[in-house]
C-alpha positions as CSV (number, residue, x, y, z in Angstrom):
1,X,53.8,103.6,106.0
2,X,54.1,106.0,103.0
3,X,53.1,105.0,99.1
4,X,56.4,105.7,98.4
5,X,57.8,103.5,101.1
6,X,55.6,100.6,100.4
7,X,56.3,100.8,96.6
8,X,59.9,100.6,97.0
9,X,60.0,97.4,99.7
10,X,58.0,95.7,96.5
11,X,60.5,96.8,93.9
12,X,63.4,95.9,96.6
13,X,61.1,92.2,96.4
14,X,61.2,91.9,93.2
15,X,64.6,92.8,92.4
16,X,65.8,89.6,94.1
17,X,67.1,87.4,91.7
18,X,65.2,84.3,91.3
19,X,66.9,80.8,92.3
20,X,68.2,79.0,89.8
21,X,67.6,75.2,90.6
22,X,67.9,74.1,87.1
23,X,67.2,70.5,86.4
24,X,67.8,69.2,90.1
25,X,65.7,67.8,92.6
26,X,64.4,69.8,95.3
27,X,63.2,68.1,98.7
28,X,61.0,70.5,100.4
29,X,63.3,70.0,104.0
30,X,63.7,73.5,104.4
31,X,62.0,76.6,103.7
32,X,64.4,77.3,100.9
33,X,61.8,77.4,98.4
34,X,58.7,78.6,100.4
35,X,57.5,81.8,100.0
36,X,54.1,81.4,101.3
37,X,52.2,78.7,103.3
38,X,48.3,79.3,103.0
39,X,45.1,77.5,104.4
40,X,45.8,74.6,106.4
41,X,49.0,73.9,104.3
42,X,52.0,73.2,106.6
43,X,55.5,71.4,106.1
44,X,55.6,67.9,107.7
45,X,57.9,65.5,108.7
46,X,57.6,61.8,108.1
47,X,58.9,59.0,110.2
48,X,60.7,55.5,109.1
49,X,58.5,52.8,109.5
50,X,60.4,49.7,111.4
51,X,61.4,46.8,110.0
52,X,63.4,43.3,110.8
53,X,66.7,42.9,112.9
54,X,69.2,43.0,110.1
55,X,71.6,42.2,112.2
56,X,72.7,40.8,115.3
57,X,76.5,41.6,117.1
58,X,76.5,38.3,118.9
59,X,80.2,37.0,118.0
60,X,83.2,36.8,121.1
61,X,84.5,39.8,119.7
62,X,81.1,42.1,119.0
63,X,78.6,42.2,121.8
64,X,76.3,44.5,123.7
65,X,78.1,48.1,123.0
66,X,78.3,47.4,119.2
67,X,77.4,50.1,117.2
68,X,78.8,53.2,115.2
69,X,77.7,51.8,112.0
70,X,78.9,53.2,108.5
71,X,77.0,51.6,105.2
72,X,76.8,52.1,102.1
73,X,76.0,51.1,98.4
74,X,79.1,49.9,96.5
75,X,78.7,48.9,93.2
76,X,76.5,45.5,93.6
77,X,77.2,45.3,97.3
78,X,76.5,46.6,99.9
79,X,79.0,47.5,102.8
80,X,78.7,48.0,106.6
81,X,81.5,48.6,109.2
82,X,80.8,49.3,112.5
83,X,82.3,48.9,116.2
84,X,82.3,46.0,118.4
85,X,82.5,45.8,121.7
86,X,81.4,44.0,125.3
87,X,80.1,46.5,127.8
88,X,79.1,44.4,131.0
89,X,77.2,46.4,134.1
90,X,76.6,44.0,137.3
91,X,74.0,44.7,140.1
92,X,76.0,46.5,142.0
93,X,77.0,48.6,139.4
94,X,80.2,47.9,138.4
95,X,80.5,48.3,135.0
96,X,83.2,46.1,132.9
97,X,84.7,47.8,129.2
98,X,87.8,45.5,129.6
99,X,86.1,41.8,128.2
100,X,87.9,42.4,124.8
101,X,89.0,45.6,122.9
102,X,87.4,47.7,120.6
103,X,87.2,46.7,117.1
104,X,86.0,47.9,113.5
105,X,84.4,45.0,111.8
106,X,82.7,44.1,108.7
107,X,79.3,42.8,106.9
108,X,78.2,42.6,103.6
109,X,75.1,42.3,101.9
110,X,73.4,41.8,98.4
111,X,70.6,43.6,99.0
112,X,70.7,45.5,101.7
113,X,68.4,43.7,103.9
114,X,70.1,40.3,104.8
115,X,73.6,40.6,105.9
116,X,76.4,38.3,106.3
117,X,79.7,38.6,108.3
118,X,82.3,37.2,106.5
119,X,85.4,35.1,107.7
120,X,88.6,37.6,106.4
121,X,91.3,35.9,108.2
122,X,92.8,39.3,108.4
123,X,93.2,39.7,112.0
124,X,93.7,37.4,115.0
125,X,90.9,37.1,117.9
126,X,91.9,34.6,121.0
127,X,94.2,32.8,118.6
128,X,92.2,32.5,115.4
129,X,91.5,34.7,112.4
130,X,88.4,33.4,111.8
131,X,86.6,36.6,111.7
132,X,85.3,39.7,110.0
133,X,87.7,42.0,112.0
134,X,89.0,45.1,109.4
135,X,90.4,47.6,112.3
136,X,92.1,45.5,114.8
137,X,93.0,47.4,118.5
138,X,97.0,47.4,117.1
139,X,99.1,50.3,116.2
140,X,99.9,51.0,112.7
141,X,103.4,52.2,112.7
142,X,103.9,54.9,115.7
143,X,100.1,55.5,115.7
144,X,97.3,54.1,117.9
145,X,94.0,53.9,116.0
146,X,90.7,53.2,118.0
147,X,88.8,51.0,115.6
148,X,86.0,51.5,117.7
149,X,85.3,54.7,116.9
150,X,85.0,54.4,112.6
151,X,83.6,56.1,109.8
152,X,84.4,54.3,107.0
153,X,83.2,55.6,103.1
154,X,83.8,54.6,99.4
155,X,85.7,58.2,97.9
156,X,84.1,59.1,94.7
157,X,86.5,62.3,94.5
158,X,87.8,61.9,90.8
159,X,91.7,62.7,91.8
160,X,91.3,59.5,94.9
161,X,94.3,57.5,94.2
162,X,93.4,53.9,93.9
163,X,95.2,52.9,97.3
164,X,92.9,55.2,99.0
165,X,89.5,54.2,96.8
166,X,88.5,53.9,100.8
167,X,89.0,56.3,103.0
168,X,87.7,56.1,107.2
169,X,88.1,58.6,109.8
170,X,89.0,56.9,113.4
171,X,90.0,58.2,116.5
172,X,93.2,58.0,118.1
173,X,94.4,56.1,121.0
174,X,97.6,57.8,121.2
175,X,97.4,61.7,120.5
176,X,94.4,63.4,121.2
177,X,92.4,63.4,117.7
178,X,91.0,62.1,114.8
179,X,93.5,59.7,112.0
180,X,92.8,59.2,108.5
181,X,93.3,56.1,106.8
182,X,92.9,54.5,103.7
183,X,92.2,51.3,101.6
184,X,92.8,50.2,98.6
185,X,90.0,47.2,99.1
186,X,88.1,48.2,102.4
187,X,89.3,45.6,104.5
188,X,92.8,46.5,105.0
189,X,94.4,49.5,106.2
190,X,97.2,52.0,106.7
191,X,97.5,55.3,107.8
192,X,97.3,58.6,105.5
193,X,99.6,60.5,108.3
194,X,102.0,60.5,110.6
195,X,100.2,62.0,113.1
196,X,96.3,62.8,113.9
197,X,94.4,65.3,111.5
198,X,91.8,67.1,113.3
199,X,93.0,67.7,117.1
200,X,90.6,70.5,118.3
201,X,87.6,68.2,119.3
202,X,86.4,66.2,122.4
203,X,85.7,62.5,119.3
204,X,84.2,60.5,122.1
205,X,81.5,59.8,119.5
206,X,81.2,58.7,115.7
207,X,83.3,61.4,113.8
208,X,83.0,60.9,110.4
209,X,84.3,62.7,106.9
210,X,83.6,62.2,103.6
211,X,83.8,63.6,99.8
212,X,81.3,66.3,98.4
213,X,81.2,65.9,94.9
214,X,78.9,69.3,95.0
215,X,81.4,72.0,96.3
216,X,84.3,69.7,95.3
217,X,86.0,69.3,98.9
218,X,86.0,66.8,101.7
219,X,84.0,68.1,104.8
220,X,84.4,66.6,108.3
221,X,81.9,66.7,111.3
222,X,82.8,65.4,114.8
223,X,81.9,65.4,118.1
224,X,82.4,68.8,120.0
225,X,81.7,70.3,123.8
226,X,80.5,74.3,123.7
227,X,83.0,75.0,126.7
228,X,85.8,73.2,125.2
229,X,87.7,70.3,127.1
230,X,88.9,71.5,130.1
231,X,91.2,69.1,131.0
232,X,93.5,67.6,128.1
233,X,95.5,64.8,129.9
234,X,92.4,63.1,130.7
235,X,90.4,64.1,127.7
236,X,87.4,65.7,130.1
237,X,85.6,68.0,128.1
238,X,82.4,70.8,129.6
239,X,79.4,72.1,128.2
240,X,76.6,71.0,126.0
241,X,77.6,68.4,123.7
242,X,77.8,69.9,119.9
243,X,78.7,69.4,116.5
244,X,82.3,71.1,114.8
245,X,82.8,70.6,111.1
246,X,85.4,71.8,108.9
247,X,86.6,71.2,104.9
248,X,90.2,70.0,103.2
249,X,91.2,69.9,99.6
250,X,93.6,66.3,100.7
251,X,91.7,65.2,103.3
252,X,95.2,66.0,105.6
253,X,95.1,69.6,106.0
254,X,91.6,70.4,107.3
255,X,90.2,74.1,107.4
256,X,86.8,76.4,107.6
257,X,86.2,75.2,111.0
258,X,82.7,76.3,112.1
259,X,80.0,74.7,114.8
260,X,77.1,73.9,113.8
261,X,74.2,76.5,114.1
262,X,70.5,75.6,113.9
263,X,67.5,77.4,112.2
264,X,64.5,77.9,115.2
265,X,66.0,75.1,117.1
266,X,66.7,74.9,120.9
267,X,70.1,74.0,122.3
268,X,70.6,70.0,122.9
269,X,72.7,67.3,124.0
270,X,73.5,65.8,120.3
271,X,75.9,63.0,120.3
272,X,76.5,61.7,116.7
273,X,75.7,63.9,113.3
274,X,75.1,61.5,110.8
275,X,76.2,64.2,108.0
276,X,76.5,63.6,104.4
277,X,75.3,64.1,100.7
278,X,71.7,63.1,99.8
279,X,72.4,60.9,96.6
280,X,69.0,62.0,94.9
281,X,69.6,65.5,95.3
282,X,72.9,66.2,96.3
283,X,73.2,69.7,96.8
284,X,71.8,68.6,100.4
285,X,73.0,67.3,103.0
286,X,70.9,65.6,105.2
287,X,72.1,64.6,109.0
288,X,70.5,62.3,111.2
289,X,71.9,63.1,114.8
290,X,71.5,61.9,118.2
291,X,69.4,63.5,120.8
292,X,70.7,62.6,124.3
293,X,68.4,63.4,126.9
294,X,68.3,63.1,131.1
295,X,64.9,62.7,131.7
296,X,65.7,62.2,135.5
297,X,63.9,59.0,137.9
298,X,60.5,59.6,138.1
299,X,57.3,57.3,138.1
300,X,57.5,57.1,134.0
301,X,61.0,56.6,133.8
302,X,60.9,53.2,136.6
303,X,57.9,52.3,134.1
304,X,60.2,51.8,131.1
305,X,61.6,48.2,130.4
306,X,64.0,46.5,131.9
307,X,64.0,48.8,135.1
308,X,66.2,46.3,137.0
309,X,69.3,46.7,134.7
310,X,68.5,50.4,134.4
311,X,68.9,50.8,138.0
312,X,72.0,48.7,137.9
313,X,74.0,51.0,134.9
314,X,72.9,53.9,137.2
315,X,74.8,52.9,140.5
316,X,77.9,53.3,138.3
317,X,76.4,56.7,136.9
318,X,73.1,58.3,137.1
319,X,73.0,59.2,133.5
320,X,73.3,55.4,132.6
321,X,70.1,54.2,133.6
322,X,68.2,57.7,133.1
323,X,69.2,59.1,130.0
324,X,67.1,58.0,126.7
325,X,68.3,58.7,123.3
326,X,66.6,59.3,120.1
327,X,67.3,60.1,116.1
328,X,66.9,63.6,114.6
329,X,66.7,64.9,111.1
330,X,68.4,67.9,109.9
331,X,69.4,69.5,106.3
332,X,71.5,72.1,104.9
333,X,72.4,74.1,101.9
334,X,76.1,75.1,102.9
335,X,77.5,72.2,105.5
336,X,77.7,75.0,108.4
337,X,73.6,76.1,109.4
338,X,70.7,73.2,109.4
339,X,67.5,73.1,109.6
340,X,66.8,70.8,112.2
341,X,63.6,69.2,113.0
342,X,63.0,69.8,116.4
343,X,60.3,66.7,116.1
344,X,61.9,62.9,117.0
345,X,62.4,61.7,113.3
346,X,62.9,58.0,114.9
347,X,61.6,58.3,118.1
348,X,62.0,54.9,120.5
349,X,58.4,54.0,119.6
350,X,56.4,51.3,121.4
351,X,57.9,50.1,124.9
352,X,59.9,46.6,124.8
353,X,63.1,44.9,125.8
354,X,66.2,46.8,124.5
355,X,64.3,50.1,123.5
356,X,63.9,53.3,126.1
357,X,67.4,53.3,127.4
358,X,70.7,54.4,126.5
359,X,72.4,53.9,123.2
360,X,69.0,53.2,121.6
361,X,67.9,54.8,118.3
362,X,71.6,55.7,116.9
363,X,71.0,55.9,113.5
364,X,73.7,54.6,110.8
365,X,75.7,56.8,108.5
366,X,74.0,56.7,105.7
367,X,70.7,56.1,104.0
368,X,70.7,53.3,100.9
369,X,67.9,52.6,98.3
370,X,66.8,49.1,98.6
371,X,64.1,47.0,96.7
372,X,60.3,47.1,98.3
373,X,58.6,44.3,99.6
374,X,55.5,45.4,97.9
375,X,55.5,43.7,94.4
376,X,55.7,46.3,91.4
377,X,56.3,49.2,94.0
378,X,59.5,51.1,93.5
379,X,62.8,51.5,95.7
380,X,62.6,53.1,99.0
381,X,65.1,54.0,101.8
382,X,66.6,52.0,104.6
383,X,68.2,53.5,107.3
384,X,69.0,51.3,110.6
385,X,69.4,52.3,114.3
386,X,70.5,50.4,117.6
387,X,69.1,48.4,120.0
388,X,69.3,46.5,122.7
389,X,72.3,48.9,123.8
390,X,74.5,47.7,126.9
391,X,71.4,45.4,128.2
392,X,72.9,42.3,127.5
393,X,75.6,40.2,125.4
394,X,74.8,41.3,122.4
395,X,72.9,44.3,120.3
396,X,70.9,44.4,117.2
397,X,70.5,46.8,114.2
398,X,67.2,47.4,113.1
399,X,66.2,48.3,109.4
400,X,63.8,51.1,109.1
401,X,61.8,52.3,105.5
402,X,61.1,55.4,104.0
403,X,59.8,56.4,100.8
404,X,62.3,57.7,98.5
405,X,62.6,61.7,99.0
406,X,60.1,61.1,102.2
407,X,61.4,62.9,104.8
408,X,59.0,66.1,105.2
409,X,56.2,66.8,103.0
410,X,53.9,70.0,101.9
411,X,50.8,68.8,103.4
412,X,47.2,69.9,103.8
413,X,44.1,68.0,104.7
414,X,40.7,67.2,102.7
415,X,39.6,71.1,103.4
416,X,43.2,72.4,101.5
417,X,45.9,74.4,101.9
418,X,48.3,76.4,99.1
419,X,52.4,76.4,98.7
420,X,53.5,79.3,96.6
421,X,57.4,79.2,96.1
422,X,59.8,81.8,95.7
423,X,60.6,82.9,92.2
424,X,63.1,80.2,90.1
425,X,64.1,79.8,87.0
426,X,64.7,76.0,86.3
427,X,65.8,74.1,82.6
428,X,63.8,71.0,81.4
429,X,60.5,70.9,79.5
430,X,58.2,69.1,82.4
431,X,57.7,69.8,85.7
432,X,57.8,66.5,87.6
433,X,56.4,65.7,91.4
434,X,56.9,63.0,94.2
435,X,53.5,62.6,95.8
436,X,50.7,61.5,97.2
437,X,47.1,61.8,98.0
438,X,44.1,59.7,99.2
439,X,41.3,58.5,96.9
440,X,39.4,61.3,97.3
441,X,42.5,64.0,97.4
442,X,44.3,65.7,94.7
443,X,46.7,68.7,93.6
444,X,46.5,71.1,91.1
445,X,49.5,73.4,90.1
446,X,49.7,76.9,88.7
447,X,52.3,78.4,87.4
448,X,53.1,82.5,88.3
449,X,55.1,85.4,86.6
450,X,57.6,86.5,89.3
451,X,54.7,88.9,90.2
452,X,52.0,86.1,91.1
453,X,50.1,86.7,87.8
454,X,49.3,83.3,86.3
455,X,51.2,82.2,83.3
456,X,48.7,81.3,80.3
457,X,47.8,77.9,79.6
458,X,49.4,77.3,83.3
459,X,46.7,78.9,85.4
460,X,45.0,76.8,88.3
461,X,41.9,76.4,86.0
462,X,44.0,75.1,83.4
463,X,45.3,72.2,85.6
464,X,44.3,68.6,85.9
465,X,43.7,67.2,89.4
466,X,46.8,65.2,90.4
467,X,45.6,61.9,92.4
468,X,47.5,58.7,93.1
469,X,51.1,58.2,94.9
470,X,53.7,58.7,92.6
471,X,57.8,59.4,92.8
472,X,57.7,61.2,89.7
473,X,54.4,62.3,88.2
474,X,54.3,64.5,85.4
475,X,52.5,67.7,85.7
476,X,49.7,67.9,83.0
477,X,47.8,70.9,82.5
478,X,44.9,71.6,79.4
479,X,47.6,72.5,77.0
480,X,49.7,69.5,77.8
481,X,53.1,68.9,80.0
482,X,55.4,71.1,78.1
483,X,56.7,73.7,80.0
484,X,60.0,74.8,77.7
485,X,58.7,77.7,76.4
486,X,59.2,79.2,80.4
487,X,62.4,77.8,81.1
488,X,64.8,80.0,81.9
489,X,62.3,82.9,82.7
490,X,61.5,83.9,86.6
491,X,58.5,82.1,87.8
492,X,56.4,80.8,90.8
493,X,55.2,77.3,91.4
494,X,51.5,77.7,93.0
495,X,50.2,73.7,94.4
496,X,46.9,73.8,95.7
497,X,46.8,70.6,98.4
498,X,43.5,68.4,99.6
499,X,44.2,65.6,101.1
500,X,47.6,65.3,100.1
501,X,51.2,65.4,100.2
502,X,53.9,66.8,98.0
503,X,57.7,65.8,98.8
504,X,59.6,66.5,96.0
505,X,59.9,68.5,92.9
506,X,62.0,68.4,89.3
507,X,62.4,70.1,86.2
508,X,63.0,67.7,83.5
C-alpha cells in the first residue's frame, strides 16, 4: 500500500469521534469499547453459581408445567408472577393439558430468597378462593386472556397513569395475539384494549414488554417463526424459532418491528428472550434466552435421568423426550442486534432428577440484587430457572448467584494479557473498576491520548498494582486518583491483566 494511502486510513482513524460514555457504567459484554485485545487477554463469560429451590409449584392449581416467571424488585418487596399449570404424560404416551387451566399466579418475598404464596381471595379454584391466583382462565369483557402465558412489570414511565402502575403482556385465547393489561395494585386486572396489540407473531412462548427509561419508549419482544405461520386457524407456524421486537409511545399502538439479528452467532432454536434494561447500567439491555435443542436418541441421551418418563413424553412426540434446553446470555446497545454468547450461560450442569430434559434451565425475566450470604460481602444477583419440567406433579425454581456486573469479564492469566479501549471522553474525576484478581495477580492502568501516547502522571509506570476483589475500586496512580483535569478530552483506557479479571468500568 502507498504512504499516502496508509497515512490517510490513520487520519480516517483518528477522525472518528470518540464515545462519549460520560459518568455511566460500562459492562464489558460486548466489544463496544475494545479496540485491542493483546497477550493472552480475552473476554470471558461467567456462569451463575446454583443455589436453593426458592420455590416449589405444588398447589391443585400449579403443578408440573409451571413456569414463565416474571420478578422483580418493588419498593421493599419483591414480586413474582408466573404460570401454573398440570401437564400429565402416561406410559403410553398420552399426554393430559386438560387437569385444570392455565393460570397467572402470585409470590412475594422480603428478600428475595424465601418466598411466600399468599391467600388473595381474588379468584375461585374448585369452589374456594383460597389462593394466590391474579390471572384467572375467564374472559374480561369480549376478550380471552391466556394467564398462562404472562409478563407482568412495575412501569416506571413518568406519564403511567396510576391505574396502570402495572402493566403485563398476555396472550390471547380468542384472537390471534398478544393483550395488554393493567393494574393499579398488581393483583387485579383489566384490559388496556378492545382487541389484541401485537397480532403478527406465532406467542406460543413468554412474550413480554416493558418501559425503557433510556430511549423513552416501551419495547416488546415475543416469540417468532423465520417462515411465518403457515396456517392461521390452527396457529401452526414453520421455520426456526426466533425473536420479533418492536416499540410504542402508549403501549397500544406498537411500531419499528425488526427480528432480532446476532453478532458472530449461528442460527438456533430460541424459545423465550428474557429482554430488558440492566438496572446498573441501563443503556443495556441484557437478554437471557432459551436455547432449544434436538439432540436426537442416542447412547448419551438414554443415559440422562429419568430415561423411563423421557421415553414416555416421546411416544406422544419425539421432541418431548429428546430435546434439552438451556439459558443464554445476550446484550445490546439499540434493542434490534445482540451480542449473544454462543457459550451456555446456565448450562443444565451436573446430571439429576428434573434436570436434562425439556423445560429445564428457563430463566426468569429479570435479574434482582439480593443480600450475600457471605457476612460483610456486598449485593449480588439472583436470577432463577426451571426444573423438574413436566416430570412430575409439581416443578421448582431454582435461585442462581452472580456477582454484581459479572457476566463476562476482561481476563488474562498469571503470564498477562492487555485491553486498550477505543477513544472516550467520559465526566467525573476518578476512574472506578469492578474486579478481581488472585493473591498473587494485579492490574495496572494507563491512560492514552487518542493516539496511544501515554498521558503524564497516567503512564503504566505511574500506576499502582490493583489486587483484591472489589465492585468499585478506585484507580490510584503516583500522582493520586484525580483524573478531572482529562475529562472531557479524547482518551484511551490501557489495563494491563495477570491473573485477573476486570468486569466493569465508571467514571465518577
Amino acid at each position: 500500500m502507498k504512504p499516502f494511502f496508509i497515512a490517510l486510513l490513520a487520519v480516517s482513524s483518528l477522525s472518528a469521534d470518540p464515545i462519549a460514555i460520560g459518568s455511566r457504567r460500562e459492562l464489558f459484554v460486548d466489544d463496544f469499547l475494545i479496540e485491542k485485545l493483546s497477550g493472552k487477554a480475552e473476554q470471558r463469560l461467567h456462569h451463575p453459581q446454583p443455589q436453593e429451590i426458592a420455590i416449589t409449584h405444588d398447589l391443585p392449581w400449579e403443578g408440573s408445567g409451571s413456569g414463565y416467571h416474571s420478578i422483580f424488585k418493588d419498593g421493599d418487596k419483591y414480586r413474582m408472577y408466573y404460570k401454573s399449570w398440570q401437564l400429565t404424560v402416561t406410559p403410553d404416551g398420552k399426554v393430559n393439558t386438560g387437569e385444570h387451566p392455565l393460570f397467572c399466579c402470585y409470590a412475594e418475598s422480603d428478600d428475595g430468597i424465601h418466598w411466600r404464596k399468599p391467600e388473595l381471595g381474588l379468584h375461585e379454584f374448585n369452589g374456594s378462593k383460597s389462593n394466590n391466583i391474579v390471572i384467572p382462565h375467564a374472559n374480561m369483557g369480549d376478550l380471552k386472556p391466556d394467564g398462562g402465558h404472562p409478563a407482568v412489570f412495575k412501569d416506571d414511565n413518568p406519564a403511567a397513569t396510576p391505574d396502570a402502575k402495572y402493566k403485563a403482556i398476555v396472550r390471547s385465547r380468542g384472537a390471534k395475539g398478544l393483550l395488554a393489561l393493567k393494574s393499579a395494585d398488581g393483583l387485579r386486572w383489566s384490559p388496556m384494549a378492545d382487541a389484541p396489540v401485537i397480532t403478527d407473531g406465532a406467542f406460543d412462548s413468554q412474550n413480554l414488554a416493558f418501559w425503557d427509561a433510556h430511549s423513552g419508549q416501551y419495547r416488546a419482544y415475543w416469540r417468532y417463526f423465520t417462515a411465518g405461520v403457515t396456517d392461521e386457524k390452527n396457529w401452526k407456524p414453520s421455520g426456526d424459532r426466533a425473536i420479533r421486537t418492536a416499540t410504542s409511545k402508549d403501549f397500544i399502538h406498537w411500531e419499528n418491528h425488526h427480528d432480532l439479528s446476532y453478532v458472530d452467532s449461528p442460527s438456533e432454536q430460541l424459545y423465550t428472550n428474557q429482554v430488558k434494561p440492566y438496572h446498573r447500567a441501563p443503556h443495556l439491555l441484557l437478554g437471557f434466552p432459551t436455547r432449544y435443542i434436538e439432540r436426537g436418541w442416542s447412547e448419551s441421551m438414554r443415559a440422562l435421568p429419568e430415561r423411563e418418563h423421557r421415553e414416555w413424553r416421546s411416544k406422544a412426540s419425539d421432541r418431548y423426550g429428546m430435546v434439552v434446553t438451556e439459558g443464554l446470555f445476550m446484550a445490546s446497545r439499540d434493542g434490534v442486534t445482540f451480542k449473544r454468547w454462543n457459550e451456555a450461560f446456565l448450562p443444565p450442569g451436573i446430571e439429576r432428577p428434573g434436570t436434562w430434559n425439556y423445560g429445564h434451565q428457563y430463566i426468569a425475566w429479570h435479574l434482582v440484587e439480593t443480600k450475600s450470604a457471605l457476612d460483610g460481602a456486598p449485593n449480588e444477583l439472583s436470577l432463577y430457572a426451571g426444573e423438574n419440567y413436566w416430570t412430575g406433579t409439581s416443578s421448582e425454581l431454582r435461585r442462581y448467584t452472580l456477582r454484581l456486573d459479572g457476566f463476562v469479564s476482561i481476563h488474562a492469566p498469571m503470564n498477562g494479557g492487555e485491553l486498550i479501549t477505543k477513544p472516550i471522553t467520559f465526566t467525573g474525576k476518578a476512574l472506578t473498576m469492578n474486579f478481581a484478581t488472585s493473591a498473587a495477580g494485579d492490574v495496572k492502568v494507563e491512560i492514552q491520548d487518542a493516539n496511544g501516547k501515554p498521558m503524564p502522571g497516567f503512564a503504566l509506570n505511574d500506576s499502582e498494582e490493583h489486587f483484591g476483589d472489589s465492585l468499585e475500586r478506585t484507580v490510584v496512580w503516583k500522582t493520586g486518583s484525580d483524573v478531572s483535569s482529562l475529562a472531557g478530552k479524547a482518551v484511551k483506557l490501557r489495563f494491563v491483566l495477570k491473573d485477573a479479571d476486570v468486569y466493569a468500568i465508571k467514571f465518577d
